[in-house]
C-alpha positions in Angstrom: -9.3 -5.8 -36.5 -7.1 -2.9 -36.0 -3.8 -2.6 -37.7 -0.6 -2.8 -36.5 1.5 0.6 -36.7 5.5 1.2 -36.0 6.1 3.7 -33.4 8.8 6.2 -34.4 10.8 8.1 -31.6 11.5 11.4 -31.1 13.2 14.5 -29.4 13.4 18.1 -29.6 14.3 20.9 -27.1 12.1 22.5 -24.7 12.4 26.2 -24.5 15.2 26.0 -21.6 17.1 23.6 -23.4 15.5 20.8 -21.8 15.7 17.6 -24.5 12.0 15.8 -24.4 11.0 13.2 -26.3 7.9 12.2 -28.4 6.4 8.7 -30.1 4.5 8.9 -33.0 2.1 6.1 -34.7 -0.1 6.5 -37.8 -0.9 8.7 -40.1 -3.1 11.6 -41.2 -4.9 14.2 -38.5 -2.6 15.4 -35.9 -3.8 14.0 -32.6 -2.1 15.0 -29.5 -2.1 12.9 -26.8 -0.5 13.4 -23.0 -0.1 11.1 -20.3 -0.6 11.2 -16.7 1.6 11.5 -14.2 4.1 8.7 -13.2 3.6 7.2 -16.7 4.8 7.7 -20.0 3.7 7.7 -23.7 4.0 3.8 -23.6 2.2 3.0 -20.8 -0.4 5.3 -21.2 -1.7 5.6 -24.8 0.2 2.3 -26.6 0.5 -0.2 -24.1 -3.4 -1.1 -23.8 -3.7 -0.3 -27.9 -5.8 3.6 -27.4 -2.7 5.0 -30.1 -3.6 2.0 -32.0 -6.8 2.4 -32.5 -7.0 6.0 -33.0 -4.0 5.5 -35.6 -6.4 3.4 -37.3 -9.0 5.7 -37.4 -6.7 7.6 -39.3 -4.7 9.6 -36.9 -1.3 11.1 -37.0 -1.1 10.4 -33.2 1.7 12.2 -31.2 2.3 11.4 -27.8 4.9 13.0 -25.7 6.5 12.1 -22.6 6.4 14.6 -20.1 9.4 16.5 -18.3 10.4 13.8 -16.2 8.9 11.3 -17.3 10.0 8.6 -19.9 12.3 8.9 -22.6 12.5 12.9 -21.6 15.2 15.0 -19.6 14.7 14.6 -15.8 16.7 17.3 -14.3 17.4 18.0 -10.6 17.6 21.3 -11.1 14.7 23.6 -9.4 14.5 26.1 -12.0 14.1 23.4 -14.4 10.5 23.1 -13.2 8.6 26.7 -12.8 4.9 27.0 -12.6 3.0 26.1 -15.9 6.6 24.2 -17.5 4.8 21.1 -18.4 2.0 23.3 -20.5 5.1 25.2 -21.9 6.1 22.0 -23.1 3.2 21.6 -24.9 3.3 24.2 -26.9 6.9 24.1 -27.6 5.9 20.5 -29.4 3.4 22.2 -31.3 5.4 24.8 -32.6 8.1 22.5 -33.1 6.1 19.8 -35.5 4.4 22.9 -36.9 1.0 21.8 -36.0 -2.2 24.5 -36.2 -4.8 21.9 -36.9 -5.1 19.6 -34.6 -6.9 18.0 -31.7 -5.8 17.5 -28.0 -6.6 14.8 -25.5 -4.6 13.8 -21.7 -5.4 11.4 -19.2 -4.9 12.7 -15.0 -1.7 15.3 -15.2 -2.2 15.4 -18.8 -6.0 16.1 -18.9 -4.7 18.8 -16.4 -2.0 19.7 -18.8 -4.7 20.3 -21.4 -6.5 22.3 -19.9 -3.7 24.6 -18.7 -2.9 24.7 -22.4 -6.9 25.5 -23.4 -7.0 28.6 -20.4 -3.7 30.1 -22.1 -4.7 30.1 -25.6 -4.5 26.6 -27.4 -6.9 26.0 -30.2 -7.4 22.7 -30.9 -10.4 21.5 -32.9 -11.4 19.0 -30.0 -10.3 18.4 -26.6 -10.6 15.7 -23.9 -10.1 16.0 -20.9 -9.9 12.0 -19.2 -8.6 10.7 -15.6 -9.7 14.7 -14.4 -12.3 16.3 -11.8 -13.2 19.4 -10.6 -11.1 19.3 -7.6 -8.1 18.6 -9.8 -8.2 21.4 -11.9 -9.1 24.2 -9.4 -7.1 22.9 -6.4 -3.9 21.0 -7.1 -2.2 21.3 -4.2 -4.8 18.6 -2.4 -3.4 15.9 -5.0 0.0 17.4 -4.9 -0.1 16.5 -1.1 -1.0 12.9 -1.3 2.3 12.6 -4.3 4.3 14.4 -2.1 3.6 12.0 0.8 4.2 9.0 -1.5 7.7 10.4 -3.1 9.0 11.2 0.6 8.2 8.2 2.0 9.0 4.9 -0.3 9.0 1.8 1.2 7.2 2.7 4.2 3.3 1.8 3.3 1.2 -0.9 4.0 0.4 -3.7 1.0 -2.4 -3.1 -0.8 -2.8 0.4 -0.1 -3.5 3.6 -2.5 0.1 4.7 -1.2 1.4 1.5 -1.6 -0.2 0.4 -5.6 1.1 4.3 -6.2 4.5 3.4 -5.6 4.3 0.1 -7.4 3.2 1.7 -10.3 6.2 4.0 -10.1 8.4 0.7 -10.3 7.2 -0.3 -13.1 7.8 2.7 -15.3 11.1 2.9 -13.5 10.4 6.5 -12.6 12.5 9.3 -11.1 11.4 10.2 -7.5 13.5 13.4 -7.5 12.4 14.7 -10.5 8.9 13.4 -10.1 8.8 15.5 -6.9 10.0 18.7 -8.5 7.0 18.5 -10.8 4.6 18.9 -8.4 5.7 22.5 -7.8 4.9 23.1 -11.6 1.1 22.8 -10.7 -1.3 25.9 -10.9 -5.0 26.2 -10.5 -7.4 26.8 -12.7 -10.4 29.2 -12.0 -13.8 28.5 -12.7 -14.1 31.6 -15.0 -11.5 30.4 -17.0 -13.0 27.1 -17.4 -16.2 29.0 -18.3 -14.3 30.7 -21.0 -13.0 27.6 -22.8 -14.8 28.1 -26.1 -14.7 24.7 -28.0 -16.2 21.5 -28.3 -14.8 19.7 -25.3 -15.2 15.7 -23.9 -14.8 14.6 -19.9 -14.1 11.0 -19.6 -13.2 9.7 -16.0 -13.7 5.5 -14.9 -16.9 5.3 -13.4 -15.3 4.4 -9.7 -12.4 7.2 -10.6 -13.0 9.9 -7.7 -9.5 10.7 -7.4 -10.0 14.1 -8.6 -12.6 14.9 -7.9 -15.7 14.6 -9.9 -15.9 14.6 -13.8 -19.4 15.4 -14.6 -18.7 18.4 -12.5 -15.6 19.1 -14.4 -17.5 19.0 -17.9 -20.5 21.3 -16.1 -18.0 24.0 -15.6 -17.2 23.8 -19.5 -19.7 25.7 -21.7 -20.9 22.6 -23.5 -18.7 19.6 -22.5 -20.2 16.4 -22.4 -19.4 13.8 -20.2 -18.8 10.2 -20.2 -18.2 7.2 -17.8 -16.3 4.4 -18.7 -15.8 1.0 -16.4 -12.4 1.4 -14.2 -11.3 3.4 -11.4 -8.4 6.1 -11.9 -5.9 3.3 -12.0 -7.4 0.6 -14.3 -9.9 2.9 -16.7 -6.9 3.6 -18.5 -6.5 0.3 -19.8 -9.9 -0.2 -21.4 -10.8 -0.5 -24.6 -13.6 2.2 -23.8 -11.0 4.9 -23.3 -9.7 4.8 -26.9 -13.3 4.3 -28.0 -14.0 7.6 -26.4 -11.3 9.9 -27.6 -11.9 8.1 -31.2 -16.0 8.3 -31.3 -15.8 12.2 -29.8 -13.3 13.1 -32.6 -15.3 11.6 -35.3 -18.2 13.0 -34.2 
């Protein structure tokens, strides 16, 4: 039976000033986790019981909520959102909690996030990389088109469509469509030779019917020794499976 943990809030500056925020369970290892996009810390890591379990396991676990997203600043303000900002972000929380040992995991935007923070230098003992392909990392714009479509056009789809379960979903985390658009022109690509440079002990986990990003076993083939890992679920639903937690716990034990 796992335990049941407090979660603490928390907020620091970004390095323009931007105020983000940060919830924290457990105790022990620093473990870093990020959330995709849309969500939040809640929804994504403590809502289904992943923070839980890894706090269990004996984890400090740290899980911010993105520029826009959350509990964090959402400003309207272009230059509040230049290329790379959300992996700036990143390490701005590390150097503001001090961390140097530590491991890393995201899910969608944040496994992207992740690995813009591996390409420019982060070092965490362990990383994984969950909700992400191939296509995702080296070509954003293709998923930054089918957001864009959805933020422009609410109200307007079908029931029971991708477009239309996209938009729900940003009802219930009562997101900001302004500010949620902006973030999209944050995105960069990733090259495959940078991918082939990543030089530590890396873990793909994507639902077993998640194709949204193209494919994960890919993604962990363009990683010098990833391994890869399908759990049940499809982009939407894997993330609230037991197995997901169960990955990011068993890969950091191991």
């Amino acid at each position: 039976m796992v335990t049941t943990f407090d979660v603490s809030v928390h907020h620091f500056q970004a390095d323009d000033g931007t105020m983000l925020a940060w919830h924290e369970m457990g105790e022990g290892r620093p473990l870093v986790l990020i959330h995709g996009y849309f969500s939040n810390a809640n929804t994504n890591w403590i809502r289904y019981g992943h923070a839980a379990l890894l706090a269990d396991a004996g984890y400090r676990v740290i899980m911010p909520d993105l520029r826009a997203h959350g509990e964090s600043g959402k400003p309207h303000e272009a230059e509040a959102y230049p290329p790379d900002v959300l992996a700036a972000d990143g390490f701005a929380l590390l150097r503001h909690l001090g961390l140097t040992d530590y491991d890393l995991a995201g899910y969608s935007l944040g496994g992207r996030t992740v690995t813009r923070m591996l390409v420019q230098g982060a070092k965490p003992r362990r990383a994984v990389l969950c909700g992400m392909g191939y296509d995702g990392i080296i070509d954003t714009a293709g998923r930054g088109t089918y957001f864009r479509n959805v933020l422009t056009n609410l109200g307007s789809f079908d029931r029971g469509t991708s477009e239309w379960m996209t938009e729900a979903f940003l009802k219930t985390t009562k997101g900001d469509p302004q500010a949620l658009l902006l973030i999209l022109e944050t995105f960069v690509d990733t090259a495959p030779e940078q991918l082939a440079a990543i030089d530590l002990p890396v873990l793909v986990v994507t639902g077993e019917d998640d194709d949204d990003n193209g494919s994960g076993e890919a993604l962990a083939q363009a990683i010098p020794g990833a391994r890869f890992l399908a759990i049940p679920g499809n982009h939407m639903s894997a993330v609230t499976k037991s197995e997901l937690g169960q990955a990011i716990r068993d890969f950091l034990a191991a």
